[in-house]
TORTOR-572673 format. One record per residue (C-alpha): x, y, z; residue in three letters. Coordinates in pm, 1 decimal. Example, Ala and Ser with C-alpha at 12.3 -4.5 7.8 and 13.67 -1.06 7.14 Angstrom:
# TORTOR-572673
[[1230.0,-450.0,780.0],ALA];
[[1367.0,-106.0,714.0],SER];
# end
This chain:
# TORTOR-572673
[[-432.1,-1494.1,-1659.3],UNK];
[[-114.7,-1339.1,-1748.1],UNK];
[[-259.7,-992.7,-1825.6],UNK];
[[-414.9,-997.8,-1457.0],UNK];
[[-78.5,-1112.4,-1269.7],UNK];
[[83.4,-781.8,-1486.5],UNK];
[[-180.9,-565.9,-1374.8],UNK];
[[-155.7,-721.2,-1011.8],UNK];
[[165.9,-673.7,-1033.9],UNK];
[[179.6,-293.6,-1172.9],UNK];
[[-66.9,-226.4,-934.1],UNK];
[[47.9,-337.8,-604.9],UNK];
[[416.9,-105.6,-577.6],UNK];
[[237.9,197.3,-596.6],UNK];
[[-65.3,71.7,-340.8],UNK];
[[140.0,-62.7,-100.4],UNK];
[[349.7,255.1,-56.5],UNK];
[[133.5,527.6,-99.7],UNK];
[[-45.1,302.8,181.2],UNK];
[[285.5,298.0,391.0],UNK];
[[366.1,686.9,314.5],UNK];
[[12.5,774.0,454.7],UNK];
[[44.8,527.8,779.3],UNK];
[[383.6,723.2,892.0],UNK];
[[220.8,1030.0,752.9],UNK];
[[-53.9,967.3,1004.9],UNK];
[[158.2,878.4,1316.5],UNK];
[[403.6,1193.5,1278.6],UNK];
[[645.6,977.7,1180.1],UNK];
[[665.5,1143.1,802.8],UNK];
[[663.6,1490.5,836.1],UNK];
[[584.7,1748.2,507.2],UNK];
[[261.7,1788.0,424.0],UNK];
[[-108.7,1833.7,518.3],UNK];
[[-165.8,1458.3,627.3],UNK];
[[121.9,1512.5,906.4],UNK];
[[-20.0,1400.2,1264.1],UNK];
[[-396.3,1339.8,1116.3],UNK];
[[-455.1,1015.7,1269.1],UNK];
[[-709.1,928.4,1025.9],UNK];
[[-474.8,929.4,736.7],UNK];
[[-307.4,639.9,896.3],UNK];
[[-649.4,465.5,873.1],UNK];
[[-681.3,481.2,607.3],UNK];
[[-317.5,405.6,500.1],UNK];
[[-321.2,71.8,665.4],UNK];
[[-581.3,-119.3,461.7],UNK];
[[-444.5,18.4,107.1],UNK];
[[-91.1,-128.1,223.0],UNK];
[[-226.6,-456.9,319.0],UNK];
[[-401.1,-435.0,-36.0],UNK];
[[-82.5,-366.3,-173.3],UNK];
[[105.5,-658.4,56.0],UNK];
[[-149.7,-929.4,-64.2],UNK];
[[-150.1,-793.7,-384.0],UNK];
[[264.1,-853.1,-380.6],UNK];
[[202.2,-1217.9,-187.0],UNK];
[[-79.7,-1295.9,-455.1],UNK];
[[105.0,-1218.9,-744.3],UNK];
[[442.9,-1399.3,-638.5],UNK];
[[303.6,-1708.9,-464.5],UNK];
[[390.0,-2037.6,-611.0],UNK];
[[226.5,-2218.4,-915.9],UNK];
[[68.3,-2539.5,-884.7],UNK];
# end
C-alpha cells in the first residue's frame, strides 16, 4: 500500500497543475502558447485537475 500512496502522491503535483495551467490556458487567462483562448483546452484541463485534486485528497485523507 505504501508504494501506491508514493506513486499517488508523485503523481498527483504534476496532474493537478498541468490540469490548472491548461484551464487558464483555455479561458485567456494564461497567455504564451498555442493552447491560448482554445476553449477546448480548458476541457480538457478541468477533469485532469480534479484527477489531480482527488488524487491530493486521496492520498492525504486520514487513516483508520
Amino acid at each position: 500500500m505504501l508504494a501506491l500512496r508514493l506513486l499517488a502522491t508523485i503523481l498527483s503535483g504534476p496532474l493537478l497543475l498541468i490540469g490548472i495551467i491548461w484551464v487558464l490556458q483555455g479561458l485567456n487567462i494564461l497567455p504564451g502558447s498555442f493552447m491560448t483562448g482554445q476553449i477546448i483546452w480548458a476541457l480538457y484541463g478541468a477533469p485532469m485537475a480534479l484527477a489531480g485534486a482527488g488524487l491530493v485528497w486521496w492520498v492525504n485523507r486520514p487513516r483508520r
